[in-house]
C-alpha positions, -999 to +999 in steps of 0.1 A: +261+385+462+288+386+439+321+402+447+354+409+422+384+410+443+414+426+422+437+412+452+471+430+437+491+406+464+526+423+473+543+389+470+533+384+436+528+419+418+553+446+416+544+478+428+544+493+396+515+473+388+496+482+418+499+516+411+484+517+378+451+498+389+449+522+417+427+548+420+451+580+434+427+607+436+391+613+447+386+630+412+394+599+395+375+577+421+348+598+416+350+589+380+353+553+382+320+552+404+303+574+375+315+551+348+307+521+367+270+530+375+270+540+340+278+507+325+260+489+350+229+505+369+213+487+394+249+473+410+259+482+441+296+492+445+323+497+473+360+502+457+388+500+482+421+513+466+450+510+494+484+509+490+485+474+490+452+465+475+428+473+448+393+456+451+359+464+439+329+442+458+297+444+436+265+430+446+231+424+429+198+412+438+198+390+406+232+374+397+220+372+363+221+407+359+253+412+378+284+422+357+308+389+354+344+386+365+354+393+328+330+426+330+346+439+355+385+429+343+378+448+315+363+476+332+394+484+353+413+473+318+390+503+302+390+525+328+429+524+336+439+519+300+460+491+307+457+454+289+438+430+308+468+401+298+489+422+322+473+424+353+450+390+347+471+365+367+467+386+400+432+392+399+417+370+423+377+370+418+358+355+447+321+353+458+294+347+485+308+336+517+346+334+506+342+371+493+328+383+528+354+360+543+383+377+526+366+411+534+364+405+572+402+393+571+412+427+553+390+451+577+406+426+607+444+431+594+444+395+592+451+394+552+475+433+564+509+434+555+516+439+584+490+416+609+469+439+636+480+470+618+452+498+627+453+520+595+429+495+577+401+498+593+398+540+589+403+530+553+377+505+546+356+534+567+364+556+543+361+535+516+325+527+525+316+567+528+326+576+493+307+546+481+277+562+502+289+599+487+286+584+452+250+568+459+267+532+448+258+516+482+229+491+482+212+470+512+236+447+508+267+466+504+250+482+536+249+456+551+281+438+546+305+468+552+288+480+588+292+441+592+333+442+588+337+472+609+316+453+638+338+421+631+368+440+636+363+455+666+354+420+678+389+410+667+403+439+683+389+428+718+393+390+714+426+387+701+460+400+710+465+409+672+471+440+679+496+445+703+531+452+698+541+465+666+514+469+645+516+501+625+533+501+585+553+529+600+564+511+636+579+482+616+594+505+589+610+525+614+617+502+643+634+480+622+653+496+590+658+526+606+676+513+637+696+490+613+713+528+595+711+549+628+724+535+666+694+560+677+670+590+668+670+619+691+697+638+675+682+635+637+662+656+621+631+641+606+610+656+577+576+644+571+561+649+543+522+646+539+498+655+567+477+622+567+466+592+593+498+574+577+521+605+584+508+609+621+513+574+632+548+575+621+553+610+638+539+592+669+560+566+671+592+584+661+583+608+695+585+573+715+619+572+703+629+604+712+629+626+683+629+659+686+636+678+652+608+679+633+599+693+601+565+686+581+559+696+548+524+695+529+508+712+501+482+726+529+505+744+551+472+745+578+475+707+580+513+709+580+508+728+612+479+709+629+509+675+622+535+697+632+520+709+667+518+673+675+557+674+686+564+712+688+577+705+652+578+732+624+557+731+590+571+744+560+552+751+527+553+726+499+574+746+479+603+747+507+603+703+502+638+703+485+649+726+509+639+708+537+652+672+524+683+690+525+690+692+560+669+661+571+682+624+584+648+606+578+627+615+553+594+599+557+568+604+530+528+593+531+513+612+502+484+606+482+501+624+451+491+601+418+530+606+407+562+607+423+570+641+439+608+637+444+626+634+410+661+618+405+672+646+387+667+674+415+677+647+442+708+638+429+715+681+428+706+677+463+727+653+472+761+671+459+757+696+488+753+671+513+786+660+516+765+621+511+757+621+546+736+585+551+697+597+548+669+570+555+642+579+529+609+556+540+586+563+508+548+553+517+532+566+489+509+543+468+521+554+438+556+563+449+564+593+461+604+585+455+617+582+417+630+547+419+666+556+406+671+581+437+682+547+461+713+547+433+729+579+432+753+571+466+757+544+490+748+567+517+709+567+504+691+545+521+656+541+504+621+521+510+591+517+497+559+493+509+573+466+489+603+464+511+589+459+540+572+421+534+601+399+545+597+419+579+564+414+579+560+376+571+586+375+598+563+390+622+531+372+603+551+341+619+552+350+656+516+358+651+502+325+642+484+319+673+464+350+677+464+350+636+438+314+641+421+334+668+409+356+646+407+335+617+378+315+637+357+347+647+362+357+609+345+320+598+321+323+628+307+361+615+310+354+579+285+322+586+262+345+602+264+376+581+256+348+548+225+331+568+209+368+571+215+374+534+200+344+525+173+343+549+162+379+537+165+362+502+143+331+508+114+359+530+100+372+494+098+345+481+077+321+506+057+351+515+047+351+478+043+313+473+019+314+504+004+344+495-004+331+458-018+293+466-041+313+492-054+328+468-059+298+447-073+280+478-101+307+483-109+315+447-117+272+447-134+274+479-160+299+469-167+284+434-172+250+454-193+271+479-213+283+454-221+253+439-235+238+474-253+265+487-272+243+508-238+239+532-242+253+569-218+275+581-203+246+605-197+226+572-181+256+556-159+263+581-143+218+587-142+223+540-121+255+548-102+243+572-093+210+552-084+229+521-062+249+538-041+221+554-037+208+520-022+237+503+003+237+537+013+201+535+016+209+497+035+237+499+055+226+531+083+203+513+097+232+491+094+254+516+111+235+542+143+223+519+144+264+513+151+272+544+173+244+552+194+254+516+193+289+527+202+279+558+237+254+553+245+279+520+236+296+484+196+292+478+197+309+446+195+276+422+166+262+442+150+299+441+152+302+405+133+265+403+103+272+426+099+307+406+098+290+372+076+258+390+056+280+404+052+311+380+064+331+401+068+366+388+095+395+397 
């Protein structure tokens, strides 16, 4: 299996970056799965675009005919139209057990922002089921995917990973918020977007008290459904600058593929608000925010995903212990999940090496048999028996370092040898 991970790290890529390799809409998802299967048919295909991440894990039967790392750089180079020089030194491109390790750590939270943080496993889900949707799944893909879900479960119950503070929104809240506002339960909140991203925050803003709630969406029907969660109200989209004008916290979770807040109308806004401190916590991967918004007055408190990593390495540090936990249930699963690939790898290919040199052995037996037709059956039967522990003990050595190599790691060299020793044939 070969696997390209575009790992667009938040320590060492600006956000701006990761929003141009990502893919914002299922339209242009969609599109990226056509062109892909286009360019290479006969690769399987899983992209998972986060706010934090963009990867694509590809997988072939044949490595040979898999696309390369520079394929694929220049695909999301193509596709994106953006040079490859300036996204190059963040892609990090990975393979066989490393690649299913660094898959199990991101469906796990391990490799999260912030560690134990639930959010990433419904979007691997979902990520696997438009890869299904788009027909770009494969047995192995298959495979591996219902593999991480299991794996993080298992973390789930092993670990205490996921205690505490573990949401994107918990953190954001919980700690910048309470560092602007001495408490909650007399602010007015506006949420805008109706998602899993917008409900957790909702959730945990309730455990604080909050009361006021407004929830703005561009389906008013999911606005509601949100909004009913805390006897909040849900406006229409088009009421959003109306809304941010009487709100305290503004907390936005779109999936809008450009910023829906402009500084210009913001900074009208604001000159009716008598620059009352507002806590704007934009989630959106692309932004939701225009970046110049946080400079119009000193009274504008604004966030985005990037800002919350010295919190989270902060809490990545009181986590080291369960972090090691999981880290050896991760090595444990990724050592089993390689042995079945490779085992189902090295199957064919004995089955046909026995298979053929049976043949062989009978095609020589009966030329020998016709040749001494004056053998009794008793004598046929010990020549048979002796031929056929022949071709075993022949074929026993390379069969026997096979399994071993498929066994301890990658088979695919010594595979490629026994079919050209053996003429063996695709």
């Amino acid at each position: 299996m070969q696997v390209l991970v575009t790992y667009c790290n938040h320590q060492t890529t600006d956000l701006s970056m990761r929003e141009q390799l990502a893919f914002s809409s299922q339209d242009q998802l969609k599109n990226a799965y056509h062109k892909f299967r286009s360019d290479y048919p006969g690769v399987e295909m899983v992209v998972l675009s986060t706010c934090n991440r963009v990867e694509l894990y590809t997988a072939h039967e044949e490595l040979k005919h898999a696309p390369s790392n520079g394929d694929i750089a220049r695909f999301f180079s193509e596709f994106h139209n953006i040079p490859i020089q300036s996204f190059s030194d963040d892609l990090i491109a990975e393979s066989g057990q490393e690649a299913v390790k660094h898959l199990f750590e991101v469906v796990s939270s391990v490799d999260s922002m912030v560690l134990g943080e639930p959010q990433i496993v419904n979007q691997v889900k979902e990520a696997y089921k438009t890869a299904q949707t788009e027909e770009a799944c494969g047995p192995v893909t298959h495979s591996l995917f219902q593999r991480a879900i299991n794996v993080s479960g298992r973390v789930r119950s092993e670990t205490s990973l996921s205690e505490g503070r573990v949401s994107i929104a918990s953190v954001a809240v919980g700690e910048f918020g309470k560092n602007i506002f001495d408490r909650f339960d007399d602010k007015v909140i506006l949420i805008i977007g109706a998602g899993e991203m917008a409900l957790e925050t909702l959730r945990y803003l309730k455990n604080e008290g909050v009361t006021r709630v407004k929830v703005v969406n561009r389906s008013l029907e999911n606005a509601k459904t949100l909004a009913e969660e805390c006897d909040g109200e849900a406006f229409p989209f088009e009421q959003l600058y109306e809304c941010m004008a009487g709100a305290d916290i503004i907390v936005s979770t779109t999936g809008s593929d450009h910023a829906i807040v402009e500084e210009y109308h913001f900074r009208k806004l604001r000159k009716a608000a008598n620059k009352k401190p507002v806590f704007i916590l934009d989630l959106g991967a692309p932004r939701d925010f225009e970046t110049g918004i946080a400079d119009i007055d000193s009274e504008i408190f604004l966030y985005d995903i990037d800002d919350l990593e010295t919190t989270c390495a902060n809490n990545r540090k009181l986590r080291k212990k369960e972090v090691k936990k999981a880290k050896l249930i991760i090595e444990e699963e990724s050592n089993k999940f390689m042995q079945d690939v490779y085992h189902q790898a090295t199957g064919p290919i004995i089955k046909r090496l026995r298979e053929e040199w049976h043949q062989v052995r009978e095609k020589e037996v009966e030329l020998l048999f016709r040749k001494l037709s004056h053998l009794e059956d008793p004598d046929r039967k010990e020549i048979e028996k002796s031929i056929e522990r022949v071709v075993n003990k022949l074929l026993h050595p390379p069969l026997e370092v096979l399994r071993k190599e498929a066994k301890e790691g990658s088979p695919e060299g010594l595979l490629e040898a026994l079919k050209r020793l053996f003429h063996l044939k695709d």
